[in-house]
C-alpha positions in Angstrom: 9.8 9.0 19.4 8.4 12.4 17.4 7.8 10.9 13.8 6.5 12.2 11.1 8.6 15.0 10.7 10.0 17.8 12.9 7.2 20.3 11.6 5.0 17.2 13.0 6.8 17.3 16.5 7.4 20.8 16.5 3.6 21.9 16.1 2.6 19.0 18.8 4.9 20.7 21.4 3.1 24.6 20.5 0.4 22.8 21.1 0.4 21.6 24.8 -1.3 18.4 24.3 -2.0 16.2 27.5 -2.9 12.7 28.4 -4.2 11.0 30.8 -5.3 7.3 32.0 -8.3 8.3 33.4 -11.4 9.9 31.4 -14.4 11.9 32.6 -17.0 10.5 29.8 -20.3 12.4 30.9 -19.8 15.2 28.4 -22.6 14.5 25.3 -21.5 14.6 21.7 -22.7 17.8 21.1 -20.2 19.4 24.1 -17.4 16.9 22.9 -17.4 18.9 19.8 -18.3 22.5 21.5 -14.7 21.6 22.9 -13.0 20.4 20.1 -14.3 23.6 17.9 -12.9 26.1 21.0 -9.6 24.7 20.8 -9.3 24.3 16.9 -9.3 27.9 16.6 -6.4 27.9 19.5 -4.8 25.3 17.9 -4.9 26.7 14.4 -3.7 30.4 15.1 -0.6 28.8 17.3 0.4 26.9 14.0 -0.7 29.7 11.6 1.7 32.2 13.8 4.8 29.4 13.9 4.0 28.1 10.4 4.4 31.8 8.8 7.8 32.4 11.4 9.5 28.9 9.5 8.4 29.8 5.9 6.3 26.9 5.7 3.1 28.6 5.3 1.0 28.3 2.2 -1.7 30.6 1.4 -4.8 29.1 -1.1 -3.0 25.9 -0.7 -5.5 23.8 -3.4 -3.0 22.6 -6.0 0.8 21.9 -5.7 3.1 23.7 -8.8 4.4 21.7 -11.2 2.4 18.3 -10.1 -0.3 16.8 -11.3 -3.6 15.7 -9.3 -3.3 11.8 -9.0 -5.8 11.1 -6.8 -8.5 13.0 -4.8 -11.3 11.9 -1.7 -12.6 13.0 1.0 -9.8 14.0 3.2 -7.3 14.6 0.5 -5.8 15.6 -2.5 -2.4 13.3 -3.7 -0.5 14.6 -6.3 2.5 13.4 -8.2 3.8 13.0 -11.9 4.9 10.1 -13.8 8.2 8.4 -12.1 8.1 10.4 -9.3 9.1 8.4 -5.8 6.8 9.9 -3.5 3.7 11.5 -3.5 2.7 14.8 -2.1 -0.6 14.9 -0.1 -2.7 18.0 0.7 -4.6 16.5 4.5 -7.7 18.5 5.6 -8.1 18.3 9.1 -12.0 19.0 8.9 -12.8 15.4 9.7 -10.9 15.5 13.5 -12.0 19.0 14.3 -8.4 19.6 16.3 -5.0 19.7 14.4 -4.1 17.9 17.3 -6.0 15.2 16.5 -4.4 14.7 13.2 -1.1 15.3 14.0 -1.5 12.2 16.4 -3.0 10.4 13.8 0.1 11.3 11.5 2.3 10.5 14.3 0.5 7.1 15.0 0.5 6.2 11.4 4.0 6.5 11.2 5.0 3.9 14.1 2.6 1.3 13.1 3.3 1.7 9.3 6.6 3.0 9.0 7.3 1.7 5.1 4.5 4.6 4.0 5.3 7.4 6.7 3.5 10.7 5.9 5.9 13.5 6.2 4.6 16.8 7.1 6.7 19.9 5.0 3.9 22.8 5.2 1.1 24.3 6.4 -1.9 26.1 4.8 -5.1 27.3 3.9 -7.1 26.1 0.9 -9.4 29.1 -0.9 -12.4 28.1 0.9 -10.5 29.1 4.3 -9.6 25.4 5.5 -6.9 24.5 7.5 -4.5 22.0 5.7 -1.8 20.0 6.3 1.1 19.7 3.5 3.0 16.2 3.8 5.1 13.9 1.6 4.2 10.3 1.2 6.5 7.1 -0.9 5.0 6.3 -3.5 3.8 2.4 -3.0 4.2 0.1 -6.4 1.4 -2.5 -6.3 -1.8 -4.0 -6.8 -5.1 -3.4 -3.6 -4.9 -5.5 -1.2 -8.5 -8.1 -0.5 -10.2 -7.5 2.3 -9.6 -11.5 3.4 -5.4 -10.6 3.3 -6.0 -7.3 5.2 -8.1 -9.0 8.0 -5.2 -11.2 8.4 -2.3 -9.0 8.0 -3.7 -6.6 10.6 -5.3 -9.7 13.3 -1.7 -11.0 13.3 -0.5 -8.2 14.9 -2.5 -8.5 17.6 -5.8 -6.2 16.9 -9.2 -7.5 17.1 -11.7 -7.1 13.9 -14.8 -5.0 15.9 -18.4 -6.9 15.3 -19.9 -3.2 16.3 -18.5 -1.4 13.2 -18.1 -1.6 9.6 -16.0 -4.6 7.6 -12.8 -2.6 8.1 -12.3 -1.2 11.7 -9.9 -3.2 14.2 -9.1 -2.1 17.3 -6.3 -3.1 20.6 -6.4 -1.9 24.4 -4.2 0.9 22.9 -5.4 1.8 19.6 -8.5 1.8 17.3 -8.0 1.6 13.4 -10.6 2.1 10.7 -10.8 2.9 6.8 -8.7 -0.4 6.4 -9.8 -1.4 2.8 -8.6 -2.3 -0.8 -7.7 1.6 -1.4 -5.9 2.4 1.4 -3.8 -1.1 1.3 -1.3 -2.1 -1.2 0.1 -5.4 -2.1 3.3 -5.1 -3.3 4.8 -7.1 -6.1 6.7 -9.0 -3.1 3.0 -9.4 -1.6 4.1 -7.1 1.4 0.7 -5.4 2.9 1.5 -1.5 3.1 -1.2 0.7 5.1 -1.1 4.1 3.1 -3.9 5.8 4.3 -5.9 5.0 7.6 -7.9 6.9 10.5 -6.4 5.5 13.3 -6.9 7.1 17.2 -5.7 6.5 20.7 -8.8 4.0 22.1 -10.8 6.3 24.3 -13.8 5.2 26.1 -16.4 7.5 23.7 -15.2 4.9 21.2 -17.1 2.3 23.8 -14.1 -0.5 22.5 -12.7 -0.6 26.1 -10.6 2.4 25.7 -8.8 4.1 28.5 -6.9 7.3 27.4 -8.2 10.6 28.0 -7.1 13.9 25.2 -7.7 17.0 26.9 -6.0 19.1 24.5 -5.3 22.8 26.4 -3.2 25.9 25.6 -2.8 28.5 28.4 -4.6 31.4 27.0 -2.9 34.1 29.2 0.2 33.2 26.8 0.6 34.7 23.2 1.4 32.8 20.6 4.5 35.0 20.7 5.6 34.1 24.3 4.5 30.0 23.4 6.9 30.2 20.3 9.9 31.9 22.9 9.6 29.8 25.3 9.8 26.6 23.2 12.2 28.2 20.3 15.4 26.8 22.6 13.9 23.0 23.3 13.1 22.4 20.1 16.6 23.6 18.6 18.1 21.1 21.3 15.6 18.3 19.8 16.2 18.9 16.3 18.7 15.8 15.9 17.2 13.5 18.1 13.5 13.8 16.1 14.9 12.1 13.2 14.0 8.6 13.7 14.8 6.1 10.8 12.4 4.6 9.4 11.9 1.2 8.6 12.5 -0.6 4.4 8.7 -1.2 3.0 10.2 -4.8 2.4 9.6 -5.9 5.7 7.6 -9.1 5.2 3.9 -9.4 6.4 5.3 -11.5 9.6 8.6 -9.1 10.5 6.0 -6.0 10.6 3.7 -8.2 13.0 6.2 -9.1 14.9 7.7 -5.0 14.9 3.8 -3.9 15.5 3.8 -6.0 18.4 7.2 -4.4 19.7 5.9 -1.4 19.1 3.1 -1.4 21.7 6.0 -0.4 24.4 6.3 2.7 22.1 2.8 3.4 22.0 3.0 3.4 26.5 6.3 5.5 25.5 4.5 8.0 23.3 1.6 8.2 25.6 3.7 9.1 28.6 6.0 11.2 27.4 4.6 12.8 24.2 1.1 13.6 25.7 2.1 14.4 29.7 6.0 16.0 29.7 5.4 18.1 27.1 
């Protein structure tokens, strides 16, 4: 159920996420992201404090030793030599506010496009102060998909293309998906569609495409980090073995993934109801 990693699980859990099916909407944009700034700086120093207790801490976390810059945009910096069969991935998490927020996204990413899971190994600080995540990636062989094959691959698996938003957003009763375009989809040389980079979010009404989930992300600040860390130190050694979850060959054909995607929607209830609300 946890996938992308157990660092990914593990720093979901410290962070007390919550769900809900209902959603108060009348906060304005501006106190939507009062909130989400309050809790980042939670959020952060709980992962900080754990990340540093694991060893997976990285301090001006801007290049990776011994591998060479492949690619670079907006949210992140791939790296990888020649022959290598994965690439490693420096996230910022600037663009959701919340580590929460991307470690869904991560977690998201991984159950609807398991043949280019993201991996999370590290966590970090670039030199300008900014929180980072540090995650492994497969490499994908192949040519970018058009935007005419991606429409298809992604309508077939039951999504709707959105009329409201740019060319490449597509959205369910469960989940909305955008940044679905030639760079971020790769035909393989079997012409397999593989999604290796999208911003994809549980639907929520503020996203006005008949979303219902609520994220009220909340730590108990009368606990330390310290106590947090304690108290969840003996769960998580109990959850260690069943948070490996195998993922599935990047040779699944266009129609085996729609038909999995579409599968996977009782995994998506799943991972509402018990990732967000037991935890």
């Amino acid at each position: 159920m946890y996938q992308g990693g157990t660092a990914n699980a593990t720093a979901s859990i410290l962070l007390s996420s919550n769900e809900s099916s209902s959603r108060n909407v009348t906060l304005s944009v501006s106190e939507r992201y009062e909130r989400d700034k309050r809790q980042q700086f939670i959020q952060e120093r709980v992962i900080v404090s754990w990340a540093k207790a694991k060893g997976i801490w990285h301090d001006n976390l801007d290049t990776i030793k011994g591998k060479e810059l492949f690619a670079e945009g907006g949210e992140a910096k791939v790296f990888a030599n020649d022959g290598d069969t994965n690439v490693i991935k420096i996230l910022s998490t600037e663009y959701f506010i919340t580590p929460q927020f991307a470690l869904d996204r991560i977690t998201l990413h991984n159950t609807l496009f398991p043949g280019a899971a993201l991996k999370i190994t590290g966590f970090g600080r670039n030199s300008k102060g900014e929180f980072q995540f540090l995650v492994e990636q497969p490499f994908i062989q192949g040519t970018p998909a058009t935007q005419a094959e991606i429409d298809e691959f992604i309508t077939k698996a039951g999504f709707i293309k959105s009329t409201k938003d740019r060319g490449n957003t597509f959205f369910n009763d469960d989940l909305y998906i955008s940044d679905l375009h030639d760079e971020n989809v790769i035909k393989t040389p079997n012409d397999n569609l593989i999604v290796i980079d999208a911003d994809i979010r549980l639907n929520t009404p503020e996203l006005n495409r008949n979303g219902k989930y609520e994220i009220n992300n909340s730590i108990i600040s009368s606990l330390s980090v310290n106590n947090i860390i304690n108290n969840m130190t003996k769960q998580l050694n109990q959850q260690e073995e069943s948070l490996r979850v195998p993922s599935t060959s990047s040779k699944m054909s266009n129609k085996e993934w729609a038909e999995a995607v579409k599968k996977r929607q009782a995994i998506t209830k799943a991972y509402e109801s018990n990732y967000m609300k037991n935890l």
